[in-house]
N, C-alpha and C positions, 0 to 999 in steps of 0.2 A: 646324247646331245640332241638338241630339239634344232628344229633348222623352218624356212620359211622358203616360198620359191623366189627364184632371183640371189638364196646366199651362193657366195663362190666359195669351191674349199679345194686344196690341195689333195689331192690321195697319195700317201703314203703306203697302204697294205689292202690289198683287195679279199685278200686270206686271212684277218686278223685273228691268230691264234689259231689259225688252220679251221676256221668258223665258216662256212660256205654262209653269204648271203653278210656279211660284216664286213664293213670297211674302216679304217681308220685314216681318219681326214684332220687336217690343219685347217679352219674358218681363216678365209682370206680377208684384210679387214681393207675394203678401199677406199683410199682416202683421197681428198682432192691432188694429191702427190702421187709422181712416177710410182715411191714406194709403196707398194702392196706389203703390209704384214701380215706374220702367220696371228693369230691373235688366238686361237683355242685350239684345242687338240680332243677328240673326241673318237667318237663310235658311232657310223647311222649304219644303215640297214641300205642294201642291195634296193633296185625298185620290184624284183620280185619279191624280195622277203618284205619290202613294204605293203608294198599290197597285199600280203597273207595277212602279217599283221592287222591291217584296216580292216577288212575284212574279217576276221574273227573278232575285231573290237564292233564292227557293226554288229554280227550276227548275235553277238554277245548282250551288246543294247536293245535289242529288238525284242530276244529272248525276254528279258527283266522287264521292257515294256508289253508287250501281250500277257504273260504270269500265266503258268498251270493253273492256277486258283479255278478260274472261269472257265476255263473248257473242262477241268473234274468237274464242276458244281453242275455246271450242262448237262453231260452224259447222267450223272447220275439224280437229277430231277428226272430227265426223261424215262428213266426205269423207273423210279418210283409213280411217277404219273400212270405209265402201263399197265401196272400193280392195280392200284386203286379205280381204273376202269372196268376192270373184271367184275368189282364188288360192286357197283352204282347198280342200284335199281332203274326200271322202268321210268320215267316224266312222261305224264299226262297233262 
């Protein structure tokens, strides 16, 4: 279930399915009325196991943005560059 800050939700099960870090929540739907409805029933995640989450979704995006491509292509210009130094003659 996706959520925003400021939703209100009910907890129901802090152990959902014996899951450490899952909760299962009723979205409280408020309306200009005394009555609050349950309005959805879902699944979010603990604020620890959020944050691991985010967290390995940044680290994951950062990954894909930098790419191996360009630090192998680096290192191995730089050894061939060292190679072909050896072999240059003399400039007069």
């Amino acid at each position: 279930m996706s959520f925003r800050s400021g939703d209100v939700f009910h907890v129901v099960d802090t152990l959902h399915n014996g899951t450490v870090g899952a909760w299962q929540v009723y979205r409280i739907g408020l309306s200009s009325g005394r009555n609050n409805q349950e309005v959805q029933k879902g699944i979010i995640p603990n604020k620890a196991r959020a944050e691991e989450l985010a967290t390995a979704q940044f680290n994951a995006t950062k990954k894909e943005m930098s790419g191996n491509d360009g630090k192998n292509y680096f290192f191995r210009r730089r050894r061939s560059t060292h190679r072909r130094t050896k072999s240059l003659g003399k400039v007069t």
